[in-house]
C-alpha positions as CSV (number, residue, x, y, z in Angstrom):
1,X,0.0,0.0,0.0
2,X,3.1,2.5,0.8
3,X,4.1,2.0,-3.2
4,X,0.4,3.7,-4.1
5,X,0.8,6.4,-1.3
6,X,3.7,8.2,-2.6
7,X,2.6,8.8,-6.2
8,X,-0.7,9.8,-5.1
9,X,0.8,12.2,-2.2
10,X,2.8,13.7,-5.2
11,X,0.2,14.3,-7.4
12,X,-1.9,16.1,-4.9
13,X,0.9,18.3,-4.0
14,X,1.1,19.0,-8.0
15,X,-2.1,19.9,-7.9
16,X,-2.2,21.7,-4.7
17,X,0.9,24.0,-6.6
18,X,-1.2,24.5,-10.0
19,X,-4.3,25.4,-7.6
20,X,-2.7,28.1,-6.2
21,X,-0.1,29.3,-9.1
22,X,-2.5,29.8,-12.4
23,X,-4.8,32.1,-10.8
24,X,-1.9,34.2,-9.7
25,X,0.1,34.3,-12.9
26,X,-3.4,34.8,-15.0
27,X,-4.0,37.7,-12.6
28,X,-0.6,39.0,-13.5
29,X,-0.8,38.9,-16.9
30,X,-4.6,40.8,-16.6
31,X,-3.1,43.3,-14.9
32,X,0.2,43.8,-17.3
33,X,-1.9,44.3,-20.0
34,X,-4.7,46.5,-18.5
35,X,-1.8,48.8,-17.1
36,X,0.2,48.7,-20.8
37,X,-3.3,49.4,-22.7
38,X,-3.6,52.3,-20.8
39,X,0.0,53.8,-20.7
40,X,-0.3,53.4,-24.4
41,X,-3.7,54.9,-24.2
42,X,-3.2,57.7,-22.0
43,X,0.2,58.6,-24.5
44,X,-1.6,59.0,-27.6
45,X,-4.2,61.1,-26.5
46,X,-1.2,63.5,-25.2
47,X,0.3,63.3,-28.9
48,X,-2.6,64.7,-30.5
């Protein structure tokens, strides 16, 4: 039974790191490109 507990104790902490690190990376992404679109925005309407 010990041989099935350690693969299965490693997948759930794989899946305990993916729980918690895609949200956070997707968030920073969101967030990179919300602040970018609106530096970019923000400079064009001063050029004109």
């Amino acid at each position: 039974m010990m041989q099935m507990a350690i693969p299965v104790f490693s997948i759930m902490l794989v899946a305990l790191f993916t729980l918690l690190t895609v949200p956070v990376l997707y968030a920073s992404v969101a967030e990179l490109q919300l602040k970018f679109s609106t530096a970019i925005t923000h400079v064009s309407k001063t050029e004109k």
